[in-house]
Each structure stands twice: as structure tokens, then as C-alpha cells.
N, C-alpha and C positions, 0 to 999 in steps of 0.2 A: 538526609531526608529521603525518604520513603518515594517509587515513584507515586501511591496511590497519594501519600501525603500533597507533594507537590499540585499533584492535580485538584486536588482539594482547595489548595491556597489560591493556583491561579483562578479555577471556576468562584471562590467567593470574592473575585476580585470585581470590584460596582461597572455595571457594561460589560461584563463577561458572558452571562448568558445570550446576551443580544449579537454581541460582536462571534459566539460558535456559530448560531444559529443562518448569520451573514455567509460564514465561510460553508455549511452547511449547503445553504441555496447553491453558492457559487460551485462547489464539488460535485452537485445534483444538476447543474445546466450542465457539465463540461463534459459530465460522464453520459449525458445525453445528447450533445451534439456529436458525441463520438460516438458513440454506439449505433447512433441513427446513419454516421456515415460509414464505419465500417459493416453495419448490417447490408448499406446498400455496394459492399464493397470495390470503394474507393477510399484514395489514399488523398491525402491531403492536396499533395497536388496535383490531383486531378479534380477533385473538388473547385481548390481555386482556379482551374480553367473553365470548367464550367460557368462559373457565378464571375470571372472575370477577375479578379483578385492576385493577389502574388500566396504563393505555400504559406510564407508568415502571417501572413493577414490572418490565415484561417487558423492557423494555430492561436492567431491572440484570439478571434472570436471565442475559439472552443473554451478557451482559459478566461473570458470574461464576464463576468455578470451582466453589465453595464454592455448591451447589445441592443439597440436597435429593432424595434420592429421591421422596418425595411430590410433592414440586414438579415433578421431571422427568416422572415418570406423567403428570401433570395436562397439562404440557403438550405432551409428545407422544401422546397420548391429544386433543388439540386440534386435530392437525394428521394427525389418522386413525392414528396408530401406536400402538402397543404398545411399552412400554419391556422390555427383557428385561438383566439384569446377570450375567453370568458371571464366572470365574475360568479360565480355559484352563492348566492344568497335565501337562507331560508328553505334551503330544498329546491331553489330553482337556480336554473343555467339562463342569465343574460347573455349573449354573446357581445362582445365590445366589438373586435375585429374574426371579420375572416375574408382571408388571402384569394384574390382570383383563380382564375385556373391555372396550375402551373406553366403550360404552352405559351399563356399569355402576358407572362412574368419573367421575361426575359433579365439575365442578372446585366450588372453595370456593363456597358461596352466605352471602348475607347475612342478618343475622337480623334480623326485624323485630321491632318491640313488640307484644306480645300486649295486646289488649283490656283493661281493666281488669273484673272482674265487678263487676256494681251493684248 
């Protein structure tokens, strides 16, 4: 079998166009959380220092669809932007969310042990 063939069979397979389309979206966040961070040249981990994170974190973020709003602030907000979420209906821009000002969007910090009083 032919590869155009193959491809042919899997694409008319029922939920095929939907499920490219999924991996589509998912290839298009990942290559944009990445570009956003190497544009602001930083390496992963130094990214996850900044937003507070371990390297791995931020690698699964960039590899995930399934992120978080909070988590996207945080980390475009790491890499100098502002996250802004609209709805474009009709020719027009509602906005849903948009993100504080970065300075004021500090990422996750860690909690230490308080003192014991004596």
C-alpha cells in the first residue's frame, strides 16, 4: 500500500478529521509557547525559575493542550507578555480574559516552614 493510499484510509476513518485537527491545535500551542520563550531567549530552565516550576513542568506545559489559564498568565507573563483570551464573533472582539500587569503576576512561590514560637 501506497503511502498516499494509507493516508487516504486512515483520514476516512469516522473521528479522523476531528481527532488531526485536535493534534493540529496541540502542535500550534506548543510551537508557540516555544517560540515565545526562545524569542525571549530563555531556556527552559530558566523559564521554570522564573514562574517557580521544575525544567519538566515547563516542558509538559509546552507539550500540552490541556493548560490552564492561570498557568498560561504565569508563563507568558515570564517571557514579558500579557495573556489576553477573546471570543471574535460576527466581526467583533469580546474579550473573556485579560491578564494583570505582568510586575503584578508574580508566578507560584514556595512556602517555607514558619518558626515554631517557644
Amino acid at each position: 500500500m501506497s503511502l498516499k493510499n494509507w493516508e487516504k484510509k486512515v483520514l476516512d476513518t469516522p473521528g479522523a478529521p476531528e481527532r488531526v485537527a485536535e493534534i493540529e491545535d496541540e502542535l500550534r500551542l506548543a510551537a508557540g509557547l516555544t517560540a515565545l520563550r526562545e524569542q525571549a531567549g530563555l531556556s527552559q530552565r530558566e523559564l521554570a525559575k522564573r514562574i517557580g516550576v521544575s525544567q519538566p513542568r515547563v516542558a509538559a506545559i509546552e507539550q500540552s493542550r490541556n493548560v490552564t489559564i492561570d498557568v498560561l498568565e504565569h508563563y507568558v507573563a515570564a517571557v514579558g507578555g500579557t495573556l489576553e483570551v477573546s471570543v471574535v464573533k460576527a466581526g467583533h472582539k469580546i474579550p473573556l480574559v485579560t491578564a494583570k500587569k505582568a510586575a503584578a503576576r508574580p508566578g507560584p512561590t514556595k512556602k517555607t516552614p514558619r518558626a515554631k514560637a517557644g
